[in-house]
C-alpha positions as CSV (number, residue, x, y, z in Angstrom):
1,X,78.7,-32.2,-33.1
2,X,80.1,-32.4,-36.7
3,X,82.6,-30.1,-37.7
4,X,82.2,-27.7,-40.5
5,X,85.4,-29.4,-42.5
6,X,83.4,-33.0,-42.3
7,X,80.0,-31.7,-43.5
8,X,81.1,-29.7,-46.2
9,X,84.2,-32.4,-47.5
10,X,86.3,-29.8,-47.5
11,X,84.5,-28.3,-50.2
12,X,85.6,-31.1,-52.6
13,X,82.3,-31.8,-54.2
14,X,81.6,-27.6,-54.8
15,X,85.8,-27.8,-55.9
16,X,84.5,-30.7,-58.3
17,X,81.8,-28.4,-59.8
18,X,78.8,-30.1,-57.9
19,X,77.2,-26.5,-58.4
20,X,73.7,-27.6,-56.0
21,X,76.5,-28.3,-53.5
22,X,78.0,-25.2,-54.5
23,X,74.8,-23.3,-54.0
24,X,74.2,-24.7,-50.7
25,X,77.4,-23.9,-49.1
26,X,76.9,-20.1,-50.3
27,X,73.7,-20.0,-49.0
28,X,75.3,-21.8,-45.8
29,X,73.3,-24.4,-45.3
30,X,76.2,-25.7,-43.6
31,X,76.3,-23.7,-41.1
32,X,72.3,-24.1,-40.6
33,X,72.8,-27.7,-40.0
34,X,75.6,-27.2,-37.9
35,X,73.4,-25.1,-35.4
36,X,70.8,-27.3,-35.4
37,X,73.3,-30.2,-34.9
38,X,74.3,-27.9,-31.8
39,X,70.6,-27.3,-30.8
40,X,70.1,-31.2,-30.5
41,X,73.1,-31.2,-28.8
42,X,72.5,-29.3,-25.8
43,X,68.7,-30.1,-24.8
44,X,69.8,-33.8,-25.4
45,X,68.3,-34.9,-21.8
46,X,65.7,-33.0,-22.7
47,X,64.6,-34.5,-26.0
48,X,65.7,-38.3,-24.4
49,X,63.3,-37.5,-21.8
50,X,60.4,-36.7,-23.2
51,X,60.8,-38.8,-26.8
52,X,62.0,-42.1,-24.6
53,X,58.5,-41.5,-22.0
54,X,56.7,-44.9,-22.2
């Protein structure tokens, strides 16, 4: 799973005064995607098993 530090940049594009980039990262949609990421993660065999069926 991605770390927090990768998906943002390190905050350079809200530093750089991207302010939709900004925005998101207050709203933390970061951290949304990073649970999601983490979802995905764990029911791997589960999604592999029923998305790879043929």
């Amino acid at each position: 799973m991605p770390d927090r530090e990768i998906l943002t940049g390190g905050g350079v594009e809200a530093a750089a005064g991207n302010a939709a980039f900004a925005g998101h990262l207050a709203d933390g949609h970061d951290l949304r995607y990073l649970a999601d990421a983490g979802y995905l993660d764990e029911r791997r065999a589960v999604f592999d098993r029923v998305l790879l069926a043929g």
